[in-house]
N, C-alpha and C positions, 0 to 999 in steps of 0.2 A: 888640582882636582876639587871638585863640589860635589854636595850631597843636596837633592829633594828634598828627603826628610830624616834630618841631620839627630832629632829627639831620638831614633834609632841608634844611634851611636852611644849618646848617651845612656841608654837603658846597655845595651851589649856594654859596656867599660863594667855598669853597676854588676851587670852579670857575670862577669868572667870572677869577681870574690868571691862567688859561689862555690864554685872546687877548692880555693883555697880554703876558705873554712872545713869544709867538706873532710879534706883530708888533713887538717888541725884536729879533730876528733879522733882521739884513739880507741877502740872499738876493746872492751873488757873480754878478756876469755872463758871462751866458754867451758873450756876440757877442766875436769875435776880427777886428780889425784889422790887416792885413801893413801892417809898416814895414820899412824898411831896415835895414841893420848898425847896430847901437850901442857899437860898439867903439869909437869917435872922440870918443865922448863922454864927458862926466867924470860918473862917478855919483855921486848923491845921493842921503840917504836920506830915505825918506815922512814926510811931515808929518800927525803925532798929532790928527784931529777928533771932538767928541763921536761916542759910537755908540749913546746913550740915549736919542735921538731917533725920538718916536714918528711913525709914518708913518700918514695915513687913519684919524685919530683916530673919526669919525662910524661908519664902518663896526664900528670896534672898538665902540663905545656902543650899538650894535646888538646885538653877540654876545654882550656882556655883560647886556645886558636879559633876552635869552632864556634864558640859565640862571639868570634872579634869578625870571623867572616860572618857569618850571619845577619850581626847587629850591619857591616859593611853592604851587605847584598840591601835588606833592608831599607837603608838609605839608600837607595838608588843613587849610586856615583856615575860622574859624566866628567869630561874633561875640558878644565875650563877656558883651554886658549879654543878647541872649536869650538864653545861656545859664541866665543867674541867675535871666530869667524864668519859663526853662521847669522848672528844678531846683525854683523855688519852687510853680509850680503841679501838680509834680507830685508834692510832696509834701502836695497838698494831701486830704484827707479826708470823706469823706459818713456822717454817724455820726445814728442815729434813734434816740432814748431813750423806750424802751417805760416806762412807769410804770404800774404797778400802783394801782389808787384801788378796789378790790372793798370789800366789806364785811372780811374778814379783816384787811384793814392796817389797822383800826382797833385791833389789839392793841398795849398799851402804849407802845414805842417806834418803831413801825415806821414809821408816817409819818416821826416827823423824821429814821429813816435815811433812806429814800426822798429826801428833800428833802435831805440830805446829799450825797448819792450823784450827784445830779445834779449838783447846784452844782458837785463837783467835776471833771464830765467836762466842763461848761461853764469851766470857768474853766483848765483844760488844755488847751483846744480855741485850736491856731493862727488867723491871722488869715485866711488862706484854706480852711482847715476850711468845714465845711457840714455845719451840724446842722437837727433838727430834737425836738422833744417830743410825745410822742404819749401820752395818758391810757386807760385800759381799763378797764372790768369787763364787762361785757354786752353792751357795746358800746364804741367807738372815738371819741373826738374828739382834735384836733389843737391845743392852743391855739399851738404857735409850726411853722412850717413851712419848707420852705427858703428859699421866694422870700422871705418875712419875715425870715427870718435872713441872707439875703444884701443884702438890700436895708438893713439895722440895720447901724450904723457897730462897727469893734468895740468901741469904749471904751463902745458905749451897749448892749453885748449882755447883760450881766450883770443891767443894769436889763431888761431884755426876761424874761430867765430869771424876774428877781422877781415882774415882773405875773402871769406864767405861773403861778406855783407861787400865787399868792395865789389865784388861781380856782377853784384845785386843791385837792381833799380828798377821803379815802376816803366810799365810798357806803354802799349798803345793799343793792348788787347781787350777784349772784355773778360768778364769774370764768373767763371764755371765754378759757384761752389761743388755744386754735386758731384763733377768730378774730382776735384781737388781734395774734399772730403774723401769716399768712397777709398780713391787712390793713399790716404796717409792710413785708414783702415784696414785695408790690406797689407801694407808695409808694417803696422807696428803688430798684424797678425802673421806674416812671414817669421818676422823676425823673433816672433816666442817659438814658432815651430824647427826655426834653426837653432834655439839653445835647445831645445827637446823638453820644453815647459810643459807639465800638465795643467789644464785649468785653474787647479785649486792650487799648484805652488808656482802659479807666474808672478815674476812682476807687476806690481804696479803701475799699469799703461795707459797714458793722457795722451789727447790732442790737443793742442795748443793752438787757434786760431788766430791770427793777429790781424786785423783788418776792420777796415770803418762799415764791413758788414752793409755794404747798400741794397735798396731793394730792385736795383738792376742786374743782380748776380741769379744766375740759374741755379735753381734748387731741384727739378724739377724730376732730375735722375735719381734725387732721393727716395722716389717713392718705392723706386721697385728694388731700392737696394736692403741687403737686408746687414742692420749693421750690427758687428760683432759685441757679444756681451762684456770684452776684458779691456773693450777700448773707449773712457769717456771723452768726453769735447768737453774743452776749457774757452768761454771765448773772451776776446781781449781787445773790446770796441775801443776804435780811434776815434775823434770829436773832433771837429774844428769851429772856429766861431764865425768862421764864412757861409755863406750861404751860395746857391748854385743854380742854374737858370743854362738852359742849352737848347739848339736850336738843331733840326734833324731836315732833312729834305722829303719831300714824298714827291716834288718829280726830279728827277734826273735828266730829262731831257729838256733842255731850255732852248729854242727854236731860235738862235741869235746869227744864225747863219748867214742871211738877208738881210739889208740894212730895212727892208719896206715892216720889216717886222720884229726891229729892235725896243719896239718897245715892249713884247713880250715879258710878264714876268713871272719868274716859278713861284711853286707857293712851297711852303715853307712851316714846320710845324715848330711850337714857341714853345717850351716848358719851362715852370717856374716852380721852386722848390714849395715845399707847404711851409718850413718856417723863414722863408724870404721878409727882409722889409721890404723890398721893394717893388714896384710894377711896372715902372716905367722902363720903355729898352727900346732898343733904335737900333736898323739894320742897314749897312752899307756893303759897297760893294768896295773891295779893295785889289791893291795892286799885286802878282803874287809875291813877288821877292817882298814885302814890306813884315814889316815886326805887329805880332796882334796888337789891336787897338791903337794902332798911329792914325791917327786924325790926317799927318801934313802929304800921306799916301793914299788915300783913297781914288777910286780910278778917275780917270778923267771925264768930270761932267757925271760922275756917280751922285745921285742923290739918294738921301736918305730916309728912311719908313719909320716912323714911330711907331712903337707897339707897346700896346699895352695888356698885362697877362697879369691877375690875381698870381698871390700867391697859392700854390698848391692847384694851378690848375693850365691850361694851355688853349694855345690860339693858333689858327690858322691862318699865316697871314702870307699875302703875296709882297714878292721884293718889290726892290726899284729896280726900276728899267736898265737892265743890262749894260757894261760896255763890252763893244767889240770884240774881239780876241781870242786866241784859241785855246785857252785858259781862264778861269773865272774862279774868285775868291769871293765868300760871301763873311760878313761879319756881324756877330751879333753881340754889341754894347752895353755898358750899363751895368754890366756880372762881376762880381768879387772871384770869380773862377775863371780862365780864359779857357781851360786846359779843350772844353768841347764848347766853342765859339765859334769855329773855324767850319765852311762847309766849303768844300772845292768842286766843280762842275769842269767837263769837258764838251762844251756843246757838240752834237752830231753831226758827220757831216753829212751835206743834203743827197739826200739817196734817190738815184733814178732809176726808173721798174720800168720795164713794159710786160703792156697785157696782149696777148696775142689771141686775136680773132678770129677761126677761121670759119669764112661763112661766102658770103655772095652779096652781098650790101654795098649800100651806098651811105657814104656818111652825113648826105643832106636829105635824106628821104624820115620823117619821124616816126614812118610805122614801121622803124628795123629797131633791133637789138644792138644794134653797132651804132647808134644815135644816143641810146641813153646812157650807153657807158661810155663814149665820149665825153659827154655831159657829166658823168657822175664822178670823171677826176681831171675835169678840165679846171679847177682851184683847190689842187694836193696840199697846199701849204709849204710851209718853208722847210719842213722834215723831210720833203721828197716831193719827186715830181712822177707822175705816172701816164705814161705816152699808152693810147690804142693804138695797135698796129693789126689792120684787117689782113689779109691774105687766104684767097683761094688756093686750097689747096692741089686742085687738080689743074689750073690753068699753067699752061704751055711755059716753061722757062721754069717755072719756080721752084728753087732747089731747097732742098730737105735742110734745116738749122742746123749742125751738132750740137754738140752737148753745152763744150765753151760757148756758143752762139746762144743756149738757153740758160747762162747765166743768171743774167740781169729780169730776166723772165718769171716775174712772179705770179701768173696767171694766166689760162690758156681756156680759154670760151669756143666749144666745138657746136657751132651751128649749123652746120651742112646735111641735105641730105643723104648725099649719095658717101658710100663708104671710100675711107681715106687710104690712099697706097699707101704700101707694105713699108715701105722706107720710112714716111710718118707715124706709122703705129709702131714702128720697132723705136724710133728715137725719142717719142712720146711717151712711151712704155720706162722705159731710163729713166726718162726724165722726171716723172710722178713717183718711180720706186725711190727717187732718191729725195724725194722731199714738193715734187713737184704740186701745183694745186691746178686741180681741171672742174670745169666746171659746164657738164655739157646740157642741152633744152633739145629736148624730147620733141620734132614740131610733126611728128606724124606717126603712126603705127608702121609706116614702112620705112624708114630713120634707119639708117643703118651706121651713120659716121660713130654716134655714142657709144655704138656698143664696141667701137674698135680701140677707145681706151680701155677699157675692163678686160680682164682675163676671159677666156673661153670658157671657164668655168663659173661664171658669172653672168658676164653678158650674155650666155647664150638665148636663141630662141625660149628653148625651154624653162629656161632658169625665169626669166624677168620676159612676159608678157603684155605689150602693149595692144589696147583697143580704144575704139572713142567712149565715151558714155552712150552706156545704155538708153536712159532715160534724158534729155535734154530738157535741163535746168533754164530759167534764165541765168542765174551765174551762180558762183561756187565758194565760199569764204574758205579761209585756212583756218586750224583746229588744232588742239593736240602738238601744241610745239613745245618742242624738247630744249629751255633756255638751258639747263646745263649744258650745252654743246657750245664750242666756241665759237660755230657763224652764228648762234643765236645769242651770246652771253651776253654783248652789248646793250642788248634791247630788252635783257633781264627784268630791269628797274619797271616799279609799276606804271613811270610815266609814260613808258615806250612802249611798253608790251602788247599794247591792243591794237589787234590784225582785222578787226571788225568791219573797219571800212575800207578795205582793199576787196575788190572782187574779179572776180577769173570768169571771165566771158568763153572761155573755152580752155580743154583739157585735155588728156590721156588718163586714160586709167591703165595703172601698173597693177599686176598681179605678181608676187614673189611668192617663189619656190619653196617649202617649207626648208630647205635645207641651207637657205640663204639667213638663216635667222643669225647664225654667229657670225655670219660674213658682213652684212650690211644691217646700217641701223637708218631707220625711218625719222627722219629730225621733224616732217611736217604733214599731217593730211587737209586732205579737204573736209568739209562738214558731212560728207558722203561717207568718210572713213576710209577713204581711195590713199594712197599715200601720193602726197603732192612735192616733196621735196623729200632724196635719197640721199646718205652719206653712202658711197662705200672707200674704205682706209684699204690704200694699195703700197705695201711697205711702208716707206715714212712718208708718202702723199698722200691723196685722196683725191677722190672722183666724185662731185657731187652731181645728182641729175635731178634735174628738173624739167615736171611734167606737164607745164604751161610757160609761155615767154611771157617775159615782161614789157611788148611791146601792147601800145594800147588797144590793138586789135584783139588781144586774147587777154590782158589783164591791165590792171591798174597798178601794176607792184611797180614798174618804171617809172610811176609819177607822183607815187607815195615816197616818203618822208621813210621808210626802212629800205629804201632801196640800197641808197648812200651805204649806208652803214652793213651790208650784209654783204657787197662786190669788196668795201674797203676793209671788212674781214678779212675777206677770204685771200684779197693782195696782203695783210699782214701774215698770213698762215704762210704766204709762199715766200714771201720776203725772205734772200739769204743776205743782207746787206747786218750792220753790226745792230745790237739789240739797241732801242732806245733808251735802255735804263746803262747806264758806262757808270756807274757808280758800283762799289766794292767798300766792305768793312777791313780797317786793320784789323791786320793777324788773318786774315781771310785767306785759306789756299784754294787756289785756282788750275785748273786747265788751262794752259797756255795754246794747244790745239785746238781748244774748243772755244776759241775766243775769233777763229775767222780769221779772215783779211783785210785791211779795208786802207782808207788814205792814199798811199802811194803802191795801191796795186796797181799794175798794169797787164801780168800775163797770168794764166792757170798754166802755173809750171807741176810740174809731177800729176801723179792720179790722188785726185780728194775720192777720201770714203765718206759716206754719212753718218752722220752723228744725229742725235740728238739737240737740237736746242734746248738752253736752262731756261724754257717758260712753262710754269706749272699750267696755264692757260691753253697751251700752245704742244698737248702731246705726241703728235703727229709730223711736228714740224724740226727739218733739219738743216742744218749748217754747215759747209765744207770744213773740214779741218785743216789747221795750217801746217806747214811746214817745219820743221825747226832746223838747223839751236836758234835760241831766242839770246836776246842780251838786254838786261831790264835797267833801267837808271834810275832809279829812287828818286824822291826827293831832295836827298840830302846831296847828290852826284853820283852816289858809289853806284859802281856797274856788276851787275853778276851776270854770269853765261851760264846759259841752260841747255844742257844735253838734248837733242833730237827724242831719245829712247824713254825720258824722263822731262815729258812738259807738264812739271810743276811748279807753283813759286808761291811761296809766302808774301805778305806785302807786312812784311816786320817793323819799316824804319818809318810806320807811323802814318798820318795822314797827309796826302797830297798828291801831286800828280805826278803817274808813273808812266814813262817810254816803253811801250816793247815794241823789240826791233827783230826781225827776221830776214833772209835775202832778200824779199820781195813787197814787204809791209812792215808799216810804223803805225804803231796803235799808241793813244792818250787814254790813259781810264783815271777816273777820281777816286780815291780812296779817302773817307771817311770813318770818321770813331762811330764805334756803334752807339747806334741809339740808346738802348737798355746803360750805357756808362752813364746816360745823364741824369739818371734816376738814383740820385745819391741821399735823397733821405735814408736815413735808419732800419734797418731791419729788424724786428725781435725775435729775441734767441727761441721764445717758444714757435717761432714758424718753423726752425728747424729740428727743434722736438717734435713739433706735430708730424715731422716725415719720419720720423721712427729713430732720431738722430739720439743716443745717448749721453744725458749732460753729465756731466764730471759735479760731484757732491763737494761741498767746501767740508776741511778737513775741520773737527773743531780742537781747540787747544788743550792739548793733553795733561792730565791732574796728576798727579803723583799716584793718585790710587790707579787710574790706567795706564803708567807709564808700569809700577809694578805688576799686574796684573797681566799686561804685554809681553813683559821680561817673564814672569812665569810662564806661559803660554810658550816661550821659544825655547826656556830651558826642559819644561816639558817634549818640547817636539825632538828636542837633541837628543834627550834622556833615551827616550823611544826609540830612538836610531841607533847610539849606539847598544845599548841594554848590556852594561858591565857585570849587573847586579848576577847575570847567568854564570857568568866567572866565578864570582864568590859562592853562588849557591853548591856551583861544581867543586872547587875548590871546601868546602866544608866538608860534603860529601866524601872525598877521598878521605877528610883526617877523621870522621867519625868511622868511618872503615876501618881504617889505624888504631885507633882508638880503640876499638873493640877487641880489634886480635892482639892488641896488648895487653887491656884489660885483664883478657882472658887467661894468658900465657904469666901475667904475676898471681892472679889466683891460683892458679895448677902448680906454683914453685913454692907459693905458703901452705899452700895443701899437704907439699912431701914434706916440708920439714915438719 
C-alpha cells in the first residue's frame, strides 16, 4: 500500500500522544468533607505514589484508533501492485504499420528498407504494445492483425512478423494512398471501439506509413475523408540513389497488320525523373521471351530511336518501325530502374464493316449519295476495310438480312423514297435498338422510307414536319453545331471546325414537335435556324437525319474535307468489332463479357444482349457480350478458369500479354504498369496534411521532473478509482460512535461511586 500525502500520517502518529497524556493527568477532587480542628494532631508528611498510572486504558485504545484512521483516510491510500498494473497498461500502445508492396517498391533497395523498417518497430514494440501489419497497393490486406498479435505470445512475435513479411512482396499495382490510408483509420478506430475505449482513456494510436511516398500515388480520396482525431500518421520515406525515367503509350493501336504499312510507328510518352543525371535514352523494339535490356534480342531488323528527355520533364516520341508479329515488346534504355521500361502491344486485327445502302443508285453516276461514300472508304487503312453495299429494298428477290447477317454492319444510309416493307423495319428496328447506327437524307417532303426507322411516336406526321423553304435562298450555311456530340467531336479543334465554306443549294425544313425536345437533339442548323442535322438515340443506337444530301446537286458537304470524317464517325459509333485501344493496367479488373469476340470467331452461337461499350466518347454505342467460362493464361503460363455466372478477372501477374479463351474466341490484350507508377519523385508529407491527414507529434525525451510528475498524475487517477480513504473515514466514524457510548457509561460508574 502507498499514500498521496503521507505528512498525514505523520501528524495522526504525533496525534494519537494526545489521549495518552490526556489521561496521565489526574484530575484533583473536588468534593469537600467537614472535619474537626486538627490542631491536636501531630502532622505528617504525604506518602510519594506512582502518578504514571494510566486510567480507562480501553477508552483511550479507542481515541487512539480514531486519529490512526483519520490520519490513514487523509493520506489517500491506494494499493500499490494496481498501481503498476495500471502504469503498465497505460503505457501500453496501438501502433498499425501501413507497408507499401505497389509496383514502385520494386526499385532497387526499397523493399529490403521496407522490411527493415518494420522489423524494427516490431522489435521495439513493448510487451503490452498492440500492433498490427497492414500491406497496400490498390487495395488492402491485413496479413497480422490485432486479435492475432494479442493473442501471439511475445517471445513468439518476432516469428509472426517473419511469416508475415515472407507472404509479402511488391506487386505490379499502382498505389492508392487514400485508400490505404482511410482503410488503416478505420481499423485502428474499430479496434478502440472493441476494447470499449472512451476518447479520453484510449490508447495511444499511430499510423505507421512505410513507403518511398511517390507523387504517382492517389491521394485524392483524401479530400472527402474525414479523418479521425485518436489516429496520427507517422511516415517513414524510402530513398534510393537511383534515379527513374519510364515510358507510357498513348496509342495502343499500332496498324502493323499490313506489311504496306509496317512502317507505321506508335508514339510513345518519355518521362524523366526531375533529379535524373541523365537525358539521353534509346527505344527498341524487342523479342517477347527476351530478359529487359538484352541488346543480343532485339527484334529482327528492330532499329532504334534516340531520345532525348531533360530531366524532370517529358517527350513525345514516335518508335521505330515495328516488326511483324502478333505480339510486340517495346523498350526503353538507358534507366537505372527497369521495373516500368517495358511497354507490350497486341496489334489489331483488321476489321471489316460494311455500310449498307439502301437507295436506287448507280455507283458510277456522281450526282448520287452512293458515289461519295464509296469514295469516302475506298482507302480505310490497315485498321479496317469498309465495303458500300447498295440494295434496293423493294426490288423483286431481295430477301430481308437477319440479325447474324447485320453483324458486321456498321452503318445503314436510308435513301429511298418510297416506304420500306414491314419485314425491313421490323429487322431494322433490332437492329439500331441494339447498338445499330442509321443514318437516313431527308430528299423530299413526301419521304417516307426515314420515317420507318423511328418509332411512331417520333416519326410521325405530326411529330416532325417536313416542307421546302419558304423563302428561296441562293444557298444555306450550317450554324449552331453541337461539337460536344460524338459525330461532331472530331472536328472540335479550331483547325477543323469552320463549316463556312460548305453551302447547301437546297433543303427541307423540319419543324419538331415541342414534345420531341427530350426525345431528340438538334446537332446542326442552317443560318435560317431550320434544324439541318437531327440526332434521335433509339436504345443503344441512333437515327441521325439529314435535311439536305451530300450530293453536289443539293450541297457541297460530299466534297468538303468534313465529309471523311463525319460517315467514318458514325461507322466507329456502329463498329461492334474489338475497341482499338487492347491495352489494360496491372491489377486492372475487367469484364470478360464485355470484352466481345473477335480472332477466331466464326458463329453467333447463343443470344448476345447489349451492353454498353467502355468508350467515354461513344455513349450510345454497344457491343455483343461473350459467352463464357473463359480460361485466361498469364504471362507467366499459369491458366485460371472463370465461371460463366462470374466474368471477372484481375490481371495480377503483372505486365504482359494475356490469352483469353472461350468456346468460340481467342482474345490478346496488353497489360501494362500504370502510368501514375512512373512518377517516383518524392512526395511531401505536408501534401497529405494539406488533405486533412493528421501527423503524429515526435515525442520529446522525458526529464525526471516529467517522468515524476506523469507517475503522480497516474497515481492520482488510481487514487480516484479506488477512494480507500471512504473506508477509513467510515471506519473512524463507527469507533468515535464507540467511543462516546463508552465514554459516557465510565462517567455514570465514577458518578455512583
Amino acid at each position: 500500500m502507498s499514500f498521496l500525502a503521507p505528512w498525514f500520517i505523520v501528524a495522526g502518529i504525533a496525534a494519537v500522544g494526545l489521549p495518552i497524556v490526556f489521561h496521565l493527568f489526574r484530575r484533583t477532587p473536588r468534593g469537600r468533607v467537614p472535619f474537626s480542628s486538627l490542631m491536636f494532631l501531630t502532622p505528617s508528611p504525604p506518602r510519594l505514589t506512582s502518578r504514571s498510572r494510566l486510567d480507562h486504558w480501553p477508552l483511550l485504545l479507542l481515541r487512539a484508533l480514531v486519529l490512526v484512521l483519520l490520519a490513514l483516510a487523509f493520506g489517500r491510500p491506494l494499493w500499490r501492485q494496481l498501481v503498476e498494473t495500471g502504469a503498465e497498461q497505460a503505457a501500453g500502445k496501438r501502433t498499425l504499420l501501413l507497408v507499401d508492396t505497389s509496383a514502385s517498391m520494386r526499385r532497387t533497395d526499397l523493399w529490403p528498407q521496407a522490411q527493415a523498417a518494420l522489423r524494427k518497430f516490431v522489435a521495439a514494440s513493448a510487451p503490452q504494445d498492440e500492433l498490427a501489419i497492414v500491406a497496400f497497393d490498390t487495395s488492402t490486406r491485413t496479413p497480422v492483425t490485432f486479435d492475432l498479435w494479442r493473442q501471439t505470445p511475445h517471445t513468439e512475435r518476432a516469428g509472426l512478423t517473419e511469416a508475415a513479411l515472407a507472404e509479402l512482396a511488391p506487386s505490379w499495382n499502382g498505389t492508392h494512398f487514400d485508400q490505404a490510408l482511410a482503410a488503416a483509420a478505420d481499423a485502428l478506430e474499430t479496434a478502440a471501439h472493441a476494447k470499449r475505449e472512451a476518447a479520453d482513456g484510449a490508447r495511444p494510436a499511430e499510423i505507421v506509413l512505410i513507403t518511398d511516398l511517390q507523387t504517382g500515388g492517389r491521394t485524392q480520396g483524401l479530400q472527402a475523408y474525414e479523418w479521425p482525431e485518436r489516429a496520427g500518421l507517422r511516415v517513414v520515406p524510402l530513398t534510393t540513389s537511383t534515379v527513374n525515367a519510364g515510358v507510357q503509350a498513348l496509342e495502343t493501336s499500332n496498324e502493323t497488320a499490313d506489311a504496306a504499312v509496317a512502317a507505321v510507328r506508335p508514339r510513345v510518352l518519355v518521362t524523366n525523373a526531375v533529379n535524373s543525371s541523365r537525358e539521353q535514352f534509346e527505344l527498341v523494339w524487342q523479342e517477347p521471351g527476351s530478359k529487359p535490356q538484352d541488346p543480343s534480342k532485339a527484334g529482327a531488323g528492330a532499329k532504334s530511336t534516340p531520345t532525348y528527355v531533360p530531366p524532370g520533364q517529358t517527350r513525345v516520341v514516335r518508335t521505330p518501325a515495328p516488326p511483324a508479329g502478333d505480339v510486340l515488346r517495346l523498350e526503353l534504355r538507358g534507366d537505372d530502374e527497369p521495373f516500368d521500361n517495358t511497354l507490350w502491344f497486341v496489334p489489331p486485327r483488321k476489321e471489316r464493316l460494311r455500310v449498307l445502302h439502301l437507295a436506287e443508285e448507280k455507283s458510277d453516276d456522281p450526282q448520287t449519295l452512293r458515289y461519295f461514300l464509296e469514295r469516302a472508304f475506298a482507302s480505310s487503312g490497315a485498321r479496317r476495310t469498309v465495303a458500300v453495299e447498295t440494295i434496293d429494298p423493294h426490288a423483286a428477290g431481295v430477301r430481308v438480312p437477319g440479325l447474324s447477317e447485320l453483324d458486321d454492319v456498321a452503318l445503314v444510309v436510308v435513301a429511298v423514297e418510297k416506304a420500306l416493307p414491314p419485314d425491313w423495319i421490323k429487322s431494322l428496328a433490332t437492329w439500331i435498338e441494339r447498338g445499330g447506327q442509321a443514318a437516313a437524307v431527308i430528299q423530299s417532303p413526301a419521304s417516307a422510307a426515314w420515317r420507318d426507322v423511328l418509332p411512331a411516336d417520333v416519326g410521325g406526321a405530326e411529330k416532325i414536319k417536313v416542307a421546302e423553304p419558304k423563302q428561296a435562298n441562293e444557298y444555306a450555311l450550317l450554324s449552331q453545331i453541337d461539337f460536344r456530340h460524338p459525330l461532331f467531336a472530331p472536328l472540335a479543334d479550331p483547325r477543323y471546325s469552320d463549316f463556312t465554306k460548305i453551302r447547301f443549294w437546297k433543303h427541307r425544313t423540319l419543324s419538331l414537335d415541342d414534345g420531341l425536345k427530350d426525345r431528340v437533339q438538334v446537332l446542326a442548323r442552317f443560318d435560317s435556324g431550320e434544324p439541318a442535322i437531327v440526332d434521335v438515340p433509339l436504345g443503344a443506337g441512333r437515327a441521325v437525319l439529314f435535311a439536305s444530301g451530300w450530293q453536289p446537286r443539293e450541297s457541297q458537304l460530299g466534297v468538303s474535307s468534313k465529309f471523311v470524317p463525319i460517315v467514318s464517325t458514325l461507322v466507329d459509333l456502329g463498329s461492334r468489332g474489338e475497341a482499338t485501344t487492347a491495352t489494360f493496367a496491372a491489377g486492372e479488373t475487367i469484364d470478360l463479357a464485355a470484352l466481345g469476340r473477335s480472332e477466331t470467331q466464326e458463329s453467333r452461337k447463343g443470344e448476345a444482349t447489349a451492353e454498353p461499350r467502355p468508350n467515354a466518347t461513344q455513349p450510345n454505342t454497344t457491343r455483343a457480350r461473350a459467352v463464357g467460362p473463359w480460361t485466361i493464361r498469364d504471362p507467366a503460363g499459369k491458366e485460371t478458369a472463370v465461371a460463366a455466372d462470374r466474368p471477372t478477372y484481375t490481371f495480377a501477374a503483372g505486365p504482359g500479354v494475356y490469352e483469353i479463351r472461350s468456346a468460340d474466341a481467342l482474345r490478346r490484350v496488353a497489360v501494362n504498369l500504370a502510368a501514375d507508377e512512373s512518377k517516383t519523385a518524392p512526395l511531401g508529407v505536408e501534401t497529405l496534411e494539406s488533405l486533412g491527414v493528421r501527423l503524429a507529434k515526435d515525442d520529446a525525451a522525458p526529464t525526471p521532473a516529467m517522468i515524476a510528475e506523469r507517475r503522480t498524475l497516474q497515481l492520482e487517477e488510481l487514487e480516484s478509482k479506488q477512494q480507500l480513504w471512504r473506508a477509513g473515514v467510515l471506519a473512524a466514524i463507527v469507533l468515535l460512535i464507540a467511543e462516546t457510548w463508552y465514554a459516557g457509561r465510565v462517567a455514570r460508574r465514577e458518578s455512583v461511586a
